[in-house]
C-alpha positions in Angstrom: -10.7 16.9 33.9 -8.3 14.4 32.1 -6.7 15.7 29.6 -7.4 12.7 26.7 -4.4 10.5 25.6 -3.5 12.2 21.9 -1.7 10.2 19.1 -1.0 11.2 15.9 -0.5 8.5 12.8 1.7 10.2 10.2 5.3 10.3 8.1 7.4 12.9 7.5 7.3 13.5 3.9 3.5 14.3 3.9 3.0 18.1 4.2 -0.5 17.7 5.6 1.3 15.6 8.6 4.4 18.6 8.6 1.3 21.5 9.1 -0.4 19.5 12.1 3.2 18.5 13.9 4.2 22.6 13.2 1.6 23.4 15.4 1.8 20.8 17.9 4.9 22.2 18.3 3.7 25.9 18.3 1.0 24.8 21.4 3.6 22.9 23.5 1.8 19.9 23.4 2.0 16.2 24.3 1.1 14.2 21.6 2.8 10.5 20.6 4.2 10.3 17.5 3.3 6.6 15.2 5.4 7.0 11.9 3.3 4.2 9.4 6.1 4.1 7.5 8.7 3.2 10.1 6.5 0.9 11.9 4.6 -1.8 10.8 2.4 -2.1 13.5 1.4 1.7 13.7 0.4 1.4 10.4 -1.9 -2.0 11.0 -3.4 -0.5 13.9 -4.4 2.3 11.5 -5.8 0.1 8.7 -7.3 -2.4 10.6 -8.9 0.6 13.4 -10.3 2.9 10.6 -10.3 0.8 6.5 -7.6 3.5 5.7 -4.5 4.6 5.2 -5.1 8.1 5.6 -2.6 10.6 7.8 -2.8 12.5 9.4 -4.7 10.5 11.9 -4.9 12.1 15.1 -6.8 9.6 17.6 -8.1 11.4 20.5 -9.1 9.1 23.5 -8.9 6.4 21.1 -11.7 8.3 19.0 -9.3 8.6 15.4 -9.8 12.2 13.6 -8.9 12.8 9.8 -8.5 15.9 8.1 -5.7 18.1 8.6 -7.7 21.2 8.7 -10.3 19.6 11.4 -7.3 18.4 13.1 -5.7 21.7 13.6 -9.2 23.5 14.5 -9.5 20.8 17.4 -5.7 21.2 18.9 -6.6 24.8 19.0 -10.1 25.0 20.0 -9.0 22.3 22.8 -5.2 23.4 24.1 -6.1 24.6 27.1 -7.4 21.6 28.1 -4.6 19.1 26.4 -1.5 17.7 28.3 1.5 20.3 27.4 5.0 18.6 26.6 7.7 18.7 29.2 
């Protein structure tokens, strides 16, 4: 199985963002990083993909998930299966 491409729209000042990205780090795994407020374009993909501009967003497969709590309850339900960091 292919593990699915993971991607996570967030800044750094939001503490719902810092508890998902603590774990991420916690489960060693590889997930790219779209700061809305440094990029421009991370944060019109966001908008103009979901009406909102919501984070943490984590978009699985292209698929985008809100929700810190059902964020975190996927990473770990799924980590076996998701792509570790190198």
């Amino acid at each position: 199985m292919n593990a699915p491409k993971l991607e996570l729209y967030k800044f750094d000042s939001c503490p719902f963002c810092q508890r998902v990205m603590q774990l991420i780090d916690s489960l060693g795994l590889k997930v790219e990083m779209k700061d809305i407020m440094s990029s421009p374009e991370d944060l019109q993909k966001l908008v103009g993909d979901t009406g909102r501009r919501t984070v943490p967003c984590l978009y699985i497969a292209g698929k985008p998930m809100f929700e810190s709590s059902d964020i975190m309850n996927w990473l770990k339900e799924n980590s076996d299966n998701l792509e570790k960091s190198s």
